[in-house]
N, C-alpha and C positions, 0 to 999 in steps of 0.2 A: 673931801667927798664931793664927788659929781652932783650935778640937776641936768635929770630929765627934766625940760622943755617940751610941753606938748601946744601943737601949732594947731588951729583954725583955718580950713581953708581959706578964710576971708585973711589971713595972715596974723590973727589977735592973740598975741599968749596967752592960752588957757590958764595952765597953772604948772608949777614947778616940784616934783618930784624927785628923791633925795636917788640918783642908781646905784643900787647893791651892786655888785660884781661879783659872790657868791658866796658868801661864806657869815657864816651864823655871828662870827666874832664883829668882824663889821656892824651887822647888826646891832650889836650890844654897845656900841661905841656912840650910835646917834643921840643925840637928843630926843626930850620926850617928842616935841612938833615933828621930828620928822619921821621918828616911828610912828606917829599916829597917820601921817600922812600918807608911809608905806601899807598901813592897815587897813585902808580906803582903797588904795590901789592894791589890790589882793593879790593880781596878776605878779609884779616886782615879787611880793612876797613868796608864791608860789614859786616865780625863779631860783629869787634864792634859796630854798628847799628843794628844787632838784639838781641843783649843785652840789649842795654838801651830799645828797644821795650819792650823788655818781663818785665823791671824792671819795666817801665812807668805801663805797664796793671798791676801789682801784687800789687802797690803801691795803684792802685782803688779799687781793689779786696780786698787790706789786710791791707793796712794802711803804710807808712812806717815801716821800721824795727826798732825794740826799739823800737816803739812807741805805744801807746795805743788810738790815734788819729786815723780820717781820717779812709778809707775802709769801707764797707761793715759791719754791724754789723753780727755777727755768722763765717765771713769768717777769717780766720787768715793760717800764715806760715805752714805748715808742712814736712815731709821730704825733700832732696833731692833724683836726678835721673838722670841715667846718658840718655841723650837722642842726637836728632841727626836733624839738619835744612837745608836745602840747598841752597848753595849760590854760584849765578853762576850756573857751573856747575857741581860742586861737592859736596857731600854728606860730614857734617863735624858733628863730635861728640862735646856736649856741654851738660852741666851740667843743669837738671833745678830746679826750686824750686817751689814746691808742694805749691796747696792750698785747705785748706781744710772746706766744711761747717760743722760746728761742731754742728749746732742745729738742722740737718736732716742728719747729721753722714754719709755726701756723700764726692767725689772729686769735685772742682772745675777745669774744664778744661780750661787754657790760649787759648783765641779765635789766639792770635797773633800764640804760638808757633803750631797750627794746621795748620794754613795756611803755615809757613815756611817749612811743611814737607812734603807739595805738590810739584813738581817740575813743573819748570813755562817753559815750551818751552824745555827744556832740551833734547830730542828727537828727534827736528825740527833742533839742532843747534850740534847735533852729527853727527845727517843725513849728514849734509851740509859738515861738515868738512873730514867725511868719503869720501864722494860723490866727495871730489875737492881732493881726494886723499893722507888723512893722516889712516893711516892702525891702527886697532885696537891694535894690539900690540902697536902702539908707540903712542898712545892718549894719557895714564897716562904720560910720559915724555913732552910733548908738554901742557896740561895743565895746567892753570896758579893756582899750587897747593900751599898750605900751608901745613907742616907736617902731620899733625893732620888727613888731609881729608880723606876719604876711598870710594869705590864703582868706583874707575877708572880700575879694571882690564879691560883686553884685552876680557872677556866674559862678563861683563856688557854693556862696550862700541857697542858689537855686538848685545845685547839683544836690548838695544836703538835704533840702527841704524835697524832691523827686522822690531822694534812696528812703527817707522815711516814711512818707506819704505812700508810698508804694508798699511797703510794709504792712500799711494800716489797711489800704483796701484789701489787700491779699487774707489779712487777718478777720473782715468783717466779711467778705465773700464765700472764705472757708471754714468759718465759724460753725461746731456742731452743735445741733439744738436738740439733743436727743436727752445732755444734761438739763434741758431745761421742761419746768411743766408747765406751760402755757396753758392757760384757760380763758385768755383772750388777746387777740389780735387787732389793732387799725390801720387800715393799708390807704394811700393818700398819691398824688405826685406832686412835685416840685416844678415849675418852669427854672429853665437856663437855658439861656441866647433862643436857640429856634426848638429846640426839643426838652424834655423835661427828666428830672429822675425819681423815678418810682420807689416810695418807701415802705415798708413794715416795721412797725413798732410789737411787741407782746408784753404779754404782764405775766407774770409767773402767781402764781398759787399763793405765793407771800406777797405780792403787791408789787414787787419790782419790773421797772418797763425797762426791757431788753431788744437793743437795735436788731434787729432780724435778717435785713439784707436792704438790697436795692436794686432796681437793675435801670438805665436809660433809655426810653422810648419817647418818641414825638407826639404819640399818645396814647390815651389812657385806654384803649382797645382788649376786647378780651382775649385775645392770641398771643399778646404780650404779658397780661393779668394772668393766664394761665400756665404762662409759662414760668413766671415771678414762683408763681405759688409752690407749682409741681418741682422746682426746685430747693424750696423751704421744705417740703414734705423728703426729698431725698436727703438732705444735709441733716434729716430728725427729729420736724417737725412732729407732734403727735397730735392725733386729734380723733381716736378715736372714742375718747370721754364728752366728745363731744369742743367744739370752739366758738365762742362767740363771735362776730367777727362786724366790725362797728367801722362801714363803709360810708359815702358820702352819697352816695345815690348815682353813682357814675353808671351807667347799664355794662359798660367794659367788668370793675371790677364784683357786680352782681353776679351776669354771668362767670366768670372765672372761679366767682366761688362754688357757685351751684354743679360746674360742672367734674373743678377738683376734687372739692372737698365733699359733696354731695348730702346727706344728710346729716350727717356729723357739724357742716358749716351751719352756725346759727346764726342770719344776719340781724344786725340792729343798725337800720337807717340813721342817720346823724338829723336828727330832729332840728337842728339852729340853718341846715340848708335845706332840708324842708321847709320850713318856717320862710327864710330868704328867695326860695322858688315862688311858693305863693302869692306872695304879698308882692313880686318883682312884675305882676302881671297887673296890680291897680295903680294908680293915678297917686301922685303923690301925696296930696291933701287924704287919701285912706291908709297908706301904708302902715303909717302909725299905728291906729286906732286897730287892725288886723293883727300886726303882727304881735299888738300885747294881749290879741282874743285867743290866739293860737298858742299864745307862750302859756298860757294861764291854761288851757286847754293840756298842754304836755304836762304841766305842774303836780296833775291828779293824780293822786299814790295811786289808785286801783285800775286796772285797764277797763273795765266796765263803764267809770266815769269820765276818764279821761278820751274813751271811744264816745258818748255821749255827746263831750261838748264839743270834738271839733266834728258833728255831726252837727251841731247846731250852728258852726260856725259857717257849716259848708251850705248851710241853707241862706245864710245872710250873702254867701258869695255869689247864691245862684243870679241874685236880686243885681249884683254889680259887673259879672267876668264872669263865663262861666268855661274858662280859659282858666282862668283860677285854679275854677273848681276841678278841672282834671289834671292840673295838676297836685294839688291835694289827694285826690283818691290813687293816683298811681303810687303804689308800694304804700300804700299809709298802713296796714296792718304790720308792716315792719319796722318803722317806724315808732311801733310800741309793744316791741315784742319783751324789752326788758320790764313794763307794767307787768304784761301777759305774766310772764313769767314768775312773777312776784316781788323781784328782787327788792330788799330798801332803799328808801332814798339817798342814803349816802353815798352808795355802793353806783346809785343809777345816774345820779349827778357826774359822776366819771365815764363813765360808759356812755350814756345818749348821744352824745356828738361825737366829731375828731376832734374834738380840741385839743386831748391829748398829743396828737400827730401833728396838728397845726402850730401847737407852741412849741416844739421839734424843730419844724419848718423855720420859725421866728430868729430860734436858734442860729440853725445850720445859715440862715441870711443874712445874720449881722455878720458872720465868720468870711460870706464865700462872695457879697457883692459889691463889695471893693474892686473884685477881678473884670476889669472893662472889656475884658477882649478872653475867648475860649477858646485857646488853641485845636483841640482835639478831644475826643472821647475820654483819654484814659486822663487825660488834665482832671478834666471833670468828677469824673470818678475818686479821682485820689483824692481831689479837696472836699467832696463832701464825706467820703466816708471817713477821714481824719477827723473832721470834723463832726461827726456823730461820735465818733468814738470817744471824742474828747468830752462832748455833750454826754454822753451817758454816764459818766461819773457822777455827775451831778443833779441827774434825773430823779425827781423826789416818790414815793409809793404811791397808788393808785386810794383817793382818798376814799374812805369805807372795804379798807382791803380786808377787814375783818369777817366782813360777806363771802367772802370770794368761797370758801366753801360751800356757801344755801347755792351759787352762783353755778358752781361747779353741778351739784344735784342736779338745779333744773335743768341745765343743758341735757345731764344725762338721762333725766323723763324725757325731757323733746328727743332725742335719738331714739327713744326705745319708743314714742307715741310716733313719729314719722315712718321705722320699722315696722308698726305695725300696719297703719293705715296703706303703706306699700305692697304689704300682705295680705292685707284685705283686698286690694283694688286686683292683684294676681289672681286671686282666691275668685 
């Protein structure tokens, strides 16, 4: 019985493997060590398992070998050929043996050796590996290869990792969302190299945060924000129950929503960059001592109270910034529309900020900034929506999603209170 030898570029013998040559009886012949050895090396094993395939199908087709039994009458043996099956995920050369109809002077094609030269997932499972950060250069060494095998350079591994990736954004751009019922939305961007990519997150009725879309802009303007949106509303969005929609204060994605989604859109400012605006206007020896007056100020279940204290806080500001202070009163009624509204605390802890869409971002960044250098648009695109989609498997429920029905109501009061007040203002 042969050893495979497997080499080290540095020229160090790795280790020694016992080569099958195909046939299950072999097998059965080794010792325990080097069966256990070929059970490690999976790929050997897989060989020889599609050998005895191909022997099983040729022996119905042709009859045993020597023999004048058995097979197909007109079908018998003819050349060999060198050919190629994939196993795992590697492409491995392998000898096959022809068959031929001799009384219609055609080939007989092996149905087995056809199917083994499709690759089964192989793309899906490049992606992945790429995607958790093993680099196409170093695929072929990481590999669990056997000599023989070929098609692991570092431009194959890329071409795979393209054809999938390419899949995925096509799957997250054309995604319908008419299956789904959103009752709330966080929309955010990303930087990458010079321009950034724009996300939506939702949460469905049962607490599940589902990727929405993305589109790439340089920035966060509302002519891009409007157009983000108005294309989530084509693809299915619904929102005429009304949508939360828990922004960061950008005036790009404010306006975009007021003008999309118009009454129906119910914004809630992200309170922790409110909080970070304010306090980025005093002197460092304050920042502290504000930002935990301000935190403690959001804390207050009731909007009555919680309007109260950061009134009181805004009188201490007038006394130090008053640069502060206008930033404090722009949008602050937004700011606390989830008190407004009544919602509870558990439910509001999830909602007042992006952090939802932020730890998304945290995500998509360990996956995508390895990449030093961005070729092009559509680069960009494929690795981050692969990567959200990979990330949303694992995306946990929106915590207090038990609310999300009282959540659901009040929006649908504020649609029919803003209707009216509309009507009134016509009237």
């Amino acid at each position: 019985m042969k050893k495979i030898v497997q080499i080290t570029r540095k020229g160090k013998v790795k280790k020694a493997v016992p080569a099958v040559s195909g046939t299950i009886s072999e097998y059965g012949l080794l010792d325990i060590d080097s069966k256990v050895a070929l059970i490690h090396e999976l790929i050997p094993l897989g060989l020889m398992h599609v050998q005895e395939t191909l022997r099983q199908e040729l022996e119905q087709l042709a009859g045993k070998r020597y023999s004048r039994e058995g097979g197909i009458p007109g079908f018998s043996r003819w050349t060999k050929q060198r050919g190629s099956v994939y196993v795992g995920q590697q492409k491995i050369p392998i000898v096959i043996q022809r068959v031929r109809d001799t009384i219609n002077n055609k080939e007989v094609p092996l149905a087995a050796y056809q199917k083994l030269q499709e690759p089964h997932g192989i793309d899906e499972a490049v992606m992945k590996k790429v995607l958790h950060g093993l680099s196409c250069r170093d695929y072929e060494k990481c590999a669990e290869a056997v000599p023989e095998a070929f098609s692991l350079s570092p431009s194959s591994t890329s071409r795979r990792f393209i054809r999938a990736s390419k899949k995925k954004l096509q799957e997250l751009l054309e995604r319908k969302l008419d299956e789904y019922d959103i009752v709330a939305l966080a929309i955010d961007g990303k930087s990458f190299g010079s321009d950034g990519i724009i996300m939506a997150v939702g949460v469905t009725m049962a607490g599940e945060k589902i990727l929405l879309g993305i589109i790439q802009s340089g920035s966060e303007n509302h002519v891009v924000c409007g157009d983000f949106l108005r294309g989530l509303v084509q693809r299915g969005l619904r929102c005429d129950k009304g949508l939360l929609c828990v922004i960061d204060g950008a005036k790009g994605f404010h306006k975009a929503v007021a003008e999309v989604l118009g009454r129906n859109g119910v914004m809630q400012r992200c309170q922790w960059h409110k909080r970070e605006n304010v306090v980025s206007y005093l002197p460092k020896r304050l920042q502290s001592e504000f930002r935990k007056k301000l935190q403690a100020a959001y804390e207050k279940d009731g909007y009555e109270e919680a309007k109260e204290a950061l009134e009181a806080v805004k009188k201490e500001l007038k006394l130090v910034n008053r640069s502060a202070v206008t930033s404090l009163e722009e949008g602050l009624e937004e700011t606390l529309t989830l008190q407004r509204l009544g919602i509870p605390r558990s439910l509001r802890q999830s909602l007042k900020t992006t952090n939802m869409i932020e730890s998304i971002h945290a995500q998509v960044g360990q996956k995508t900034d390895k990449v030093d250098y961005w070729k092009n648009s559509e680069q960009k695109q494929r690795w981050v929506a692969t990567a959200l989609l990979e990330i949303e498997k694992r995306l946990r429920k929106v915590k207090g999603f038990t609310h999300l029905p009282e959540l659901r109501a009040a929006l649908m009061r504020e649609v029919q209170r803003k209707e009216k007040g509309k009507e009134a203002v016509a009237a």
